[in-house]
C-alpha beads as a LAMMPS data file, in Angstrom:
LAMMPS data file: protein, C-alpha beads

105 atoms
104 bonds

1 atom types
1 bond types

-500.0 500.0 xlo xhi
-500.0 500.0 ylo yhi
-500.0 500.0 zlo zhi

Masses

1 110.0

Atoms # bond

1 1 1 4.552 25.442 -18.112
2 1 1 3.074 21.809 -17.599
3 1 1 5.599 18.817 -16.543
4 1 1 4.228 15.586 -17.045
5 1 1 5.340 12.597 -15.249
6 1 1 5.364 8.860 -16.162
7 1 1 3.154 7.398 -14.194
8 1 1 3.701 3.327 -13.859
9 1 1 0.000 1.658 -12.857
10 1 1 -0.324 4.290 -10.035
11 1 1 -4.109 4.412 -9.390
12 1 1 -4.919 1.570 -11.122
13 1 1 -7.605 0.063 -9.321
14 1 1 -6.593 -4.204 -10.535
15 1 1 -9.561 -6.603 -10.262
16 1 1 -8.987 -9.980 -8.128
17 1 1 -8.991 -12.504 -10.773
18 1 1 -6.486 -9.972 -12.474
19 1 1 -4.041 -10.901 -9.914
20 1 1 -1.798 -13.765 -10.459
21 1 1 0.671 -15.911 -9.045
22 1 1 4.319 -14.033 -9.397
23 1 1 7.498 -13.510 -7.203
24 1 1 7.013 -10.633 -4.124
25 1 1 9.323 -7.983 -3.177
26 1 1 10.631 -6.755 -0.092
27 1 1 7.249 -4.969 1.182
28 1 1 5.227 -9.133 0.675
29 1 1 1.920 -8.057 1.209
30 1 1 1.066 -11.863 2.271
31 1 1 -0.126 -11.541 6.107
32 1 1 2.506 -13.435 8.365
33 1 1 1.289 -15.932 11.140
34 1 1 -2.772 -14.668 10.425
35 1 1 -2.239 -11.037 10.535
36 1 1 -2.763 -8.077 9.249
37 1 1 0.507 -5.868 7.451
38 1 1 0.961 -2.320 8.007
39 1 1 3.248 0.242 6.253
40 1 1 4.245 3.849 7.133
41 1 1 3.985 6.223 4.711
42 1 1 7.022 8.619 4.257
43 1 1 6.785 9.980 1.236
44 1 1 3.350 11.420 -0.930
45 1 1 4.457 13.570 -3.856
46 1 1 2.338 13.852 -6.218
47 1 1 -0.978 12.131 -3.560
48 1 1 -1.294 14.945 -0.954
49 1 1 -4.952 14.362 -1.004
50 1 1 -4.580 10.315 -0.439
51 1 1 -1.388 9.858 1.562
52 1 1 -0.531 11.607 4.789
53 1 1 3.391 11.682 5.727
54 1 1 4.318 9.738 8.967
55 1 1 0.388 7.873 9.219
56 1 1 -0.023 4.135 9.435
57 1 1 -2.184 2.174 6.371
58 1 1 -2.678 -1.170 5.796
59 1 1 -1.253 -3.397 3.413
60 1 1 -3.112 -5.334 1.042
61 1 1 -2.141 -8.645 -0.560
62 1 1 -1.316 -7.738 -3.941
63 1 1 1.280 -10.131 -5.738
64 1 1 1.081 -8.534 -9.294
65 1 1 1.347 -4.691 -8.300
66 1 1 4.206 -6.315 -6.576
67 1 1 6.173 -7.202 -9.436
68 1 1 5.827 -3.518 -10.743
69 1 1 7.264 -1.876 -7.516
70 1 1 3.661 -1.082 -6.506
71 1 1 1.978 -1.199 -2.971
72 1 1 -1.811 -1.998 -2.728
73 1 1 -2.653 0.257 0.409
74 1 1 -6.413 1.551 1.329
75 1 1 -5.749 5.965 1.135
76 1 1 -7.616 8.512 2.790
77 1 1 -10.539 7.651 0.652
78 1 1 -11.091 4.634 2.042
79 1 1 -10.669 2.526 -1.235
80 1 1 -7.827 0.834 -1.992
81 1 1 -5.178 1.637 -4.555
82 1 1 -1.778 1.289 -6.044
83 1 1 1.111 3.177 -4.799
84 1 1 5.110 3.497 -5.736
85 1 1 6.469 1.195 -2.870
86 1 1 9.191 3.562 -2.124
87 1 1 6.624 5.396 -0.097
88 1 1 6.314 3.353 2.295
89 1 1 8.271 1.660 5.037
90 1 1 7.016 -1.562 6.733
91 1 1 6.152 -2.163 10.295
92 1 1 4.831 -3.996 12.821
93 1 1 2.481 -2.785 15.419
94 1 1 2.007 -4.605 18.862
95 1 1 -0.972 -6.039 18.861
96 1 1 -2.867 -3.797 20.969
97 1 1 -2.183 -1.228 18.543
98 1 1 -2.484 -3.276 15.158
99 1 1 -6.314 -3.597 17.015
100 1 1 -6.577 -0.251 17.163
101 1 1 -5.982 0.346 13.988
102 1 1 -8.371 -2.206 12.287
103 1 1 -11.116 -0.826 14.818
104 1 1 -10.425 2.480 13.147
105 1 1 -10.754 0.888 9.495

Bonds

1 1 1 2
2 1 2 3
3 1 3 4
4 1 4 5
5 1 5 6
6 1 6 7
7 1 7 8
8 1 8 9
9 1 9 10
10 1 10 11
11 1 11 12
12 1 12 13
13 1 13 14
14 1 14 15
15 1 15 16
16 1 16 17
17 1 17 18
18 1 18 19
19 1 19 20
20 1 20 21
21 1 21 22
22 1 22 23
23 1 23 24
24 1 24 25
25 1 25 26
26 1 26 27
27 1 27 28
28 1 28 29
29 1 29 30
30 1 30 31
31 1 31 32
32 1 32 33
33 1 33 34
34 1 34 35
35 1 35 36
36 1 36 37
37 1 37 38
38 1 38 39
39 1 39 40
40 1 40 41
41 1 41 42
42 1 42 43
43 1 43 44
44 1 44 45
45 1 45 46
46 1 46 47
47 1 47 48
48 1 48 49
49 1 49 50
50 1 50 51
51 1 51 52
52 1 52 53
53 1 53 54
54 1 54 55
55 1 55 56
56 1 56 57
57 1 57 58
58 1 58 59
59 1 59 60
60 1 60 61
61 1 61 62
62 1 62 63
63 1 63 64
64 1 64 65
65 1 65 66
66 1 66 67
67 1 67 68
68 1 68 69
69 1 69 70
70 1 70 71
71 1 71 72
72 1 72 73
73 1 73 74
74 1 74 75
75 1 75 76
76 1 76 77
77 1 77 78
78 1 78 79
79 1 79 80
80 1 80 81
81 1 81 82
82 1 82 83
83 1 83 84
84 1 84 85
85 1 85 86
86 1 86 87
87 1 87 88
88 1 88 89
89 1 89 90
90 1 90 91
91 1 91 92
92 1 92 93
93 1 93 94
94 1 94 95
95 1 95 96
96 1 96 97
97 1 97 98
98 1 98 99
99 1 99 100
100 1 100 101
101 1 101 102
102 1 102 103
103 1 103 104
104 1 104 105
């Protein structure tokens, strides 16, 4: 038996003069102060193969995939794509670490 789920811009990849102006939600993927935003992923049904539980990704600025509850985040295949927001938390990293991680990008 095949389930099929309704799938809302997931995987869309949006070009940038697709973007537009628009309200944010709570996960603003606007860098505060100059830096970079990170989120923690902690869910990935349904993305096994692009989202590991519990890792660190970075957040790109993405006001449109914001209005649609979506997260622009660069996955485990090193391209960037849109998520649900509700898999991801967001944080921020001390900035030795937040280094760290961009050296690793």
């Amino acid at each position: 038996m095949v389930r099929y789920a309704k799938q809302r811009f997931t995987g869309i990849k949006l070009m940038g003069s697709a973007r537009k102006n628009s309200r944010s939600s709570g996960l603003s993927s606007s860098p505060g102060a100059g830096g970079a935003r990170f989120v923690l992923c902690v869910r990935n049904r349904h993305y096994p193969a692009s989202l590991e539980l519990r890792k660190v990704y970075r957040l790109l600025s993405d006001e449109q995939a914001s209005r649609h509850h979506q997260v622009r985040v660069i996955d485990e295949s090193g391209e960037d794509y849109l998520y649900p927001e509700e898999y991801f938390v967001p944080i921020k990293l001390p900035q030795a670490a937040e280094r760290a991680v961009l050296k690793g990008i």
